[in-house]
C-alpha positions in Angstrom: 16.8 0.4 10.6 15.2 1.3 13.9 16.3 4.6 14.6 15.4 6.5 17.9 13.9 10.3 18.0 16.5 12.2 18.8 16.6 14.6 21.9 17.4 17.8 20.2 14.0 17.1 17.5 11.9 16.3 20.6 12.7 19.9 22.4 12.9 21.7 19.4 9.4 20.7 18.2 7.8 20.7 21.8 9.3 24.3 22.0 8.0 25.3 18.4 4.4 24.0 19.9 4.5 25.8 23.2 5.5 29.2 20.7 1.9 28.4 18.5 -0.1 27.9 22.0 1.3 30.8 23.4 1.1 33.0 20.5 -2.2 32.3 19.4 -4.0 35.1 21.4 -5.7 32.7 23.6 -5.7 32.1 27.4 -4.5 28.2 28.3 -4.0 26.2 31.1 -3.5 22.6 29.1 -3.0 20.7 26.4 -3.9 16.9 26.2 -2.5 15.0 22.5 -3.5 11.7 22.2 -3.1 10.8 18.1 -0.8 8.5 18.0 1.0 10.4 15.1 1.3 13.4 16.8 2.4 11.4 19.7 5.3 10.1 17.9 6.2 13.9 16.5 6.7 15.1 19.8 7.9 12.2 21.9 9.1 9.6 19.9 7.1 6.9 20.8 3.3 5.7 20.0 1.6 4.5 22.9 -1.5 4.0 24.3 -1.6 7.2 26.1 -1.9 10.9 27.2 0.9 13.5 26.3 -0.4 16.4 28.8 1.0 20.1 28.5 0.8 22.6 30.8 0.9 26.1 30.0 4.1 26.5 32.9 6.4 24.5 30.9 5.7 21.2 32.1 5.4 18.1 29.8 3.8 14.8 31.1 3.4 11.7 29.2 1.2 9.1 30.6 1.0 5.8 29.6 -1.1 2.8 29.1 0.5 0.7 27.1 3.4 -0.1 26.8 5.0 1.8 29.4 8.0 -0.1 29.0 9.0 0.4 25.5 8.0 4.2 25.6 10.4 4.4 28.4 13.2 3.0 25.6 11.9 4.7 22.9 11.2 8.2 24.1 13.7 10.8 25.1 10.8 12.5 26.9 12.0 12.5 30.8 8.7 12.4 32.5 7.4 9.1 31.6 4.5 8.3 33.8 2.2 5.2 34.1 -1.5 5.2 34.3 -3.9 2.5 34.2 -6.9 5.3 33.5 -7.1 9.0 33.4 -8.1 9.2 37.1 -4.1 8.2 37.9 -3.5 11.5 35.7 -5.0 13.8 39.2 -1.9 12.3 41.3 0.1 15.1 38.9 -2.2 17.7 38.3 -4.7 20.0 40.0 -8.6 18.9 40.2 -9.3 20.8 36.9 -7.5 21.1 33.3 -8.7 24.9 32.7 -8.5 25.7 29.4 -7.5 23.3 27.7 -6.9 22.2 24.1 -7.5 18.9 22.3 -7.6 17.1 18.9 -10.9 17.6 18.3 -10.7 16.3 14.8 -9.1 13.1 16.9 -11.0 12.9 20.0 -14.0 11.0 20.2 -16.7 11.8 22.4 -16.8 8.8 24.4 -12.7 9.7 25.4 -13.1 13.2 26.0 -16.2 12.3 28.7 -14.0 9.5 30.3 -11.4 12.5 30.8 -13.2 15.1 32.0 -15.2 12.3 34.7 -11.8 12.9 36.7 -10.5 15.8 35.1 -12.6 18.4 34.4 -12.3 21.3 31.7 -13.5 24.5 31.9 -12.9 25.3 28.2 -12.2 23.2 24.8 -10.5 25.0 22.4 -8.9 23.4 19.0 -5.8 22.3 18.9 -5.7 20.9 15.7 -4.8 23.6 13.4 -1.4 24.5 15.7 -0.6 21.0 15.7 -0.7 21.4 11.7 0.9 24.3 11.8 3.9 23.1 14.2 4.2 19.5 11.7 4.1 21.8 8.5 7.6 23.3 8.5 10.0 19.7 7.9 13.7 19.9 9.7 16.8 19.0 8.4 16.4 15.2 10.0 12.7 15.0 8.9 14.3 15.9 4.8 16.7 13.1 4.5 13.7 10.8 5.4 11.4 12.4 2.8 13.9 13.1 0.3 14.8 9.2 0.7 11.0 7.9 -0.1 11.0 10.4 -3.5 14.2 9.0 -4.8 12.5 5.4 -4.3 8.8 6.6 -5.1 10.3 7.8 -8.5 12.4 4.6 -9.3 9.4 2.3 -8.9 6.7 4.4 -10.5 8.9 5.0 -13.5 11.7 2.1 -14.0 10.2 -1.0 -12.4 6.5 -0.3 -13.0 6.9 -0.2 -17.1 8.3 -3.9 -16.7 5.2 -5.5 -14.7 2.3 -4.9 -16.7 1.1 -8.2 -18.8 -1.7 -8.2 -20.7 -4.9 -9.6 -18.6 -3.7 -8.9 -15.5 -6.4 -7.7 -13.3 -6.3 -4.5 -11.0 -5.7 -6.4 -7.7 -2.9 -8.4 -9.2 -1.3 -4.7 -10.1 -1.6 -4.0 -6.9 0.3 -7.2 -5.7 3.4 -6.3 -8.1 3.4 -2.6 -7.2 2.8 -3.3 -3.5 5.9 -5.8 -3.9 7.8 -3.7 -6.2 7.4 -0.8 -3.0 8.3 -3.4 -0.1 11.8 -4.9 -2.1 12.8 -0.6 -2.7 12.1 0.4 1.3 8.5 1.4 1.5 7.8 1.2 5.0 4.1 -0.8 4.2 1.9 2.0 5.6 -0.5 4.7 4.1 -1.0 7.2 6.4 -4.1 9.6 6.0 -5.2 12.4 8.7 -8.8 12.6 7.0 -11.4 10.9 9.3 -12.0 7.3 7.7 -10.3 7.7 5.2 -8.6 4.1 4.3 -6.7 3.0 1.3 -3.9 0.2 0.4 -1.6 2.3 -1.4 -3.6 5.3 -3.1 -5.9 5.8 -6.2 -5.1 3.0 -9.4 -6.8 1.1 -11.8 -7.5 1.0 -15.7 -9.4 2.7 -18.4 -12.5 4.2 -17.5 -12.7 2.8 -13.5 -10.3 5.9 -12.9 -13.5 8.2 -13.6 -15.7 6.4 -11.2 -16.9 8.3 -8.3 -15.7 8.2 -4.6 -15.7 9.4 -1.3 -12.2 10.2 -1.5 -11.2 13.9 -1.2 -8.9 13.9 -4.6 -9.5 14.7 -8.1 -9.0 10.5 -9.6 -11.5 7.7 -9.8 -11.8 3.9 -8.5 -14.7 1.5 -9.5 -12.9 -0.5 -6.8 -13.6 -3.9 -5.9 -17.0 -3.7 -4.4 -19.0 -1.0 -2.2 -17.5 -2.6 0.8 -13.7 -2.7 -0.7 -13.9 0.7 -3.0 -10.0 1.3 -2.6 -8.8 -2.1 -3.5 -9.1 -2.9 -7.4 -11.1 -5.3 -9.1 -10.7 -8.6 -9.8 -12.7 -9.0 -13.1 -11.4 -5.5 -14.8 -8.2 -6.4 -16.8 -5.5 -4.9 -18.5 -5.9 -4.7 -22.1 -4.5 -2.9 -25.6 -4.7 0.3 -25.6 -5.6 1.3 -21.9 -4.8 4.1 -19.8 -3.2 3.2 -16.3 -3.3 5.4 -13.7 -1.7 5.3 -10.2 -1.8 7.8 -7.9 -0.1 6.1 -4.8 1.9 7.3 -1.3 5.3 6.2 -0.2 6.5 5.8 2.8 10.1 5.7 4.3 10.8 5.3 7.7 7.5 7.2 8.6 7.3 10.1 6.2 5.8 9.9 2.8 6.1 11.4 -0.7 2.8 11.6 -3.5 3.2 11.0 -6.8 1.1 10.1 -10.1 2.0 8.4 -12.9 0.1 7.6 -16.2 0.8 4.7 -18.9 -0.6 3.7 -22.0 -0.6 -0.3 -22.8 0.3 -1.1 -26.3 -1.2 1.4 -28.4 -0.8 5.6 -27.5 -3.7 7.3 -25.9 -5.9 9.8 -27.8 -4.3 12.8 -28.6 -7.1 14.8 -26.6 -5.7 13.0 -23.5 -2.4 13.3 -24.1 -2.8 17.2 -24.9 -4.9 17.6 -21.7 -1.8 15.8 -19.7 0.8 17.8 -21.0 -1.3 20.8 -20.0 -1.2 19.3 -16.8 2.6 19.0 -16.7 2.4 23.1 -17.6 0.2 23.4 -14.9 2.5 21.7 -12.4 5.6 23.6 -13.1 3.4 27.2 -13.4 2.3 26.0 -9.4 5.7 25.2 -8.4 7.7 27.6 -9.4 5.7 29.7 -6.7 6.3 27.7 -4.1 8.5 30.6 -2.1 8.4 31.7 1.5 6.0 34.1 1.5 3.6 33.4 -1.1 0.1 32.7 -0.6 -1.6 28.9 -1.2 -5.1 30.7 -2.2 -3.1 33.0 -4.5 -0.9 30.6 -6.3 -4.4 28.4 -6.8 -5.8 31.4 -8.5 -3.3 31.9 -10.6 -2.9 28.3 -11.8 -6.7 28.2 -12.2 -6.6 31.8 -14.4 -4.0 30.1 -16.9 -5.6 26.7 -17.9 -7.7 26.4 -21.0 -11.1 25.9 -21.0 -11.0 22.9 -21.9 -8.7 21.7 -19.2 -11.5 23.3 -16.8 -13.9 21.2 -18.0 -13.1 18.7 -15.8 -9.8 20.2 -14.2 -9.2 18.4 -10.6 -12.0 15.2 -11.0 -14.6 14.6 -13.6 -18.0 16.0 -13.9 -19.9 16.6 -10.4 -17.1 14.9 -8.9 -13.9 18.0 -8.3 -12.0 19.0 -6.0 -11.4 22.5 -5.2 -7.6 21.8 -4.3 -4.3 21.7 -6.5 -1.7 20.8 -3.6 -1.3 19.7 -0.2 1.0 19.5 2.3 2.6 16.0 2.8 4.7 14.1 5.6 4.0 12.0 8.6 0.6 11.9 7.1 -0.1 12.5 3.2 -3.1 14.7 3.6 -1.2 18.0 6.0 -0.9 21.7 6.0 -1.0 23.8 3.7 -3.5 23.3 0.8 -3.0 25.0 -2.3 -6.8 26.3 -2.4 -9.6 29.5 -2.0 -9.2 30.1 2.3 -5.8 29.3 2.6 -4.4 33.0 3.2 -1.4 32.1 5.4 2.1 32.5 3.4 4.6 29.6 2.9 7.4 29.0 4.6 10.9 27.2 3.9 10.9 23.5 4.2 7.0 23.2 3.9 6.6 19.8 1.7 3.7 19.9 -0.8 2.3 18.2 -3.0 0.8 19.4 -6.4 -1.6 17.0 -8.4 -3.2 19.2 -11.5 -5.1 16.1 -13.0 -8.0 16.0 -15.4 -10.7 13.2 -16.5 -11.4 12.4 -20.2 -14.6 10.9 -21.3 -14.0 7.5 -22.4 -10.7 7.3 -21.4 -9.9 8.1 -17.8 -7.8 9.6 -15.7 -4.9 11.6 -16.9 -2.6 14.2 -15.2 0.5 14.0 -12.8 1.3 14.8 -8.9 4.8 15.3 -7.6 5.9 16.4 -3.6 8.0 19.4 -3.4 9.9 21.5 -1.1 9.6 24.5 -0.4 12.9 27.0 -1.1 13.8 30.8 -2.3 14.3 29.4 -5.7 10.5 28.0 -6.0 9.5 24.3 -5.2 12.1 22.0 -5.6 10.8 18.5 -6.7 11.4 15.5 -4.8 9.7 12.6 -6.9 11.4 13.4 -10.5 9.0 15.9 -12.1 5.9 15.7 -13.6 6.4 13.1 -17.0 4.7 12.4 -20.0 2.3 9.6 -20.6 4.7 6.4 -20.7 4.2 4.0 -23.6 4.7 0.3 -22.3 
């Protein structure tokens, strides 16, 4: 299906934009966008290029490459081609003013190739409106995220259970449930915001590999393959009776993505320590959904999850040992890692048809990784789940 950004979700999110940078209680002249996600968002198309906005209204899209096919894809009007940023002055003044960038985005190198024919007076940060704007999901945005839950779901939970053979290792997993994912209508991508961050599919593996330290922001474990390949699994680790399995992985469908954790047990049931701790993480789910209502604060509802879980849940509640995070949630779509976070600092209230993600999840000494993460939406009623709901360890 190669579907086409319409018009309408184009102007309403370039309007919704130009409302955050005028709002913000700063003076601008410009606004330069150059992340080829965000690019897409707004225009509908992800070139090589420069979407330029002016604080006047005016939208500019300049492009490298291709100029032909962002022509057919975009429904932006003003389409312009550059072969480098000095063909951007034949539009604009001699100076950007104030101006706002990605500056989580930008590198250093880009930014002084701009401002060599385009000078800015002032950089200020764009990237928290650009979160902000992304945040709030519209109807057309919904189907496609709804869409990759129901499928997420169906593979973690009715197609999964029938792969796992005995002495299979973690990278041949992967090829099933990377399979498994392409034959339901995953899109093949894994999107993350966070600077280098790269995976395949997410967080899996078996046993005690799940508790292994990495640099990845998010409470599981990965021994990995080597300290070059640390998010692909290992060859040599193989499944055997009485393991945990753990896979924390991202869908994708047609761009937007769902999160979602699932746990199994191979032949034999897990401790009952584990399995207590993971239903206490199923009760720690539903508590944190359940106040996912316009209005209500990320910082407080991680306060109050945090207040209700038994100590020995906190023990090592959201990673093991030194290795936590101090997050329960996240926001989720064109990228799994967005606005809001469920976390301390994040004072700004929810609002209808935010999409988050809420992973309570807990590591158990000699055992691994247990817990459960599920995408939400945001609604009057509380969070309404997208990926079937928090489950119980599943006996294969």
């Amino acid at each position: 299906m190669y579907l086409k950004l319409p018009i309408e979700e184009s102007t309403n999110r370039l309007q919704r934009l130009f409302e955050q940078l005028n709002n913000c209680g700063q003076d601008w002249d410009s606004a330069i966008i150059i992340d080829r996600i965000n690019l897409y968002y707004f225009t509908g198309t992800m070139p090589d290029g420069v979407l330029l906005l002016r604080r006047n209204g005016d939208v500019m899209l300049f492009v490298r490459r291709s100029y032909e096919r962002s022509c057919a894809e975009s429904p932006i009007k003003n389409i312009i081609a550059m072969n480098s940023y000095k063909d951007i002055l034949t539009k604009l003044g001699e100076s950007l003013g104030k101006t706002y960038i990605e500056t989580e985005k930008m590198p250093i190198a880009m930014l002084n190739r701009i401002q060599k024919y385009l000078p800015i007076e002032q950089i200020l940060s764009l990237d928290r409106l650009l979160l902000k704007t992304r945040s709030i999901k519209s109807a057309y945005e919904l189907e496609f995220i709804q869409e990759s839950g129901r499928q997420h779901n169906h593979v973690l939970t009715e197609i999964m259970p029938n792969l796992f053979k005995e002495g299979m290792s973690e990278i041949e997993m992967l090829s099933q449930l990377y399979n498994a994912m392409l034959v339901e209508g995953h899109q093949g991508l894994t999107r993350f915001a966070g600077f280098q961050t790269e995976v395949c599919v997410g967080q899996y593996g078996f046993g005690t590999s799940t508790l292994a330290a990495t640099n990845f922001d998010g409470p599981g474990g990965m021994t990995g393959m080597s300290p070059l390949l640390p998010s692909i699994g290992s060859r040599e680790r193989r499944l055997q009776k009485g393991d945990l399995i753990f896979i924390d992985i991202a869908y994708g469908y047609m761009g937007y993505q769902t999160d979602k954790t699932q746990v199994y047990s191979f032949k034999s049931r897990l401790p009952q320590q584990a399995l207590d701790l993971h239903n206490q993480c199923i009760a720690a789910q539903r508590l944190a959904a359940e106040q996912l209502k316009p209005g209500n604060i990320p910082a407080q509802i991680y306060s109050n999850v945090c207040q209700r879980i038994s100590p020995e849940l906190q023990e090592n509640f959201m990673g093991y040992g030194q290795r936590r995070v101090a997050f329960i949630g996240h926001g989720v779509g064109l990228y799994i890692d967005e606005y809001p976070v469920i976390a301390k600092g994040f004072d700004e209230p929810l609002a209808e048809n935010m999409v988050v993600a809420l992973e309570p999840k807990v590591g158990v000494s000699g055992v691994g990784t247990v817990g459960v993460e599920d995408t939400y939406l945001v609604t009057n009623n509380g969070g309404i789940c997208l990926t079937g709901g928090g489950r119980e360890v599943i006996e294969i």
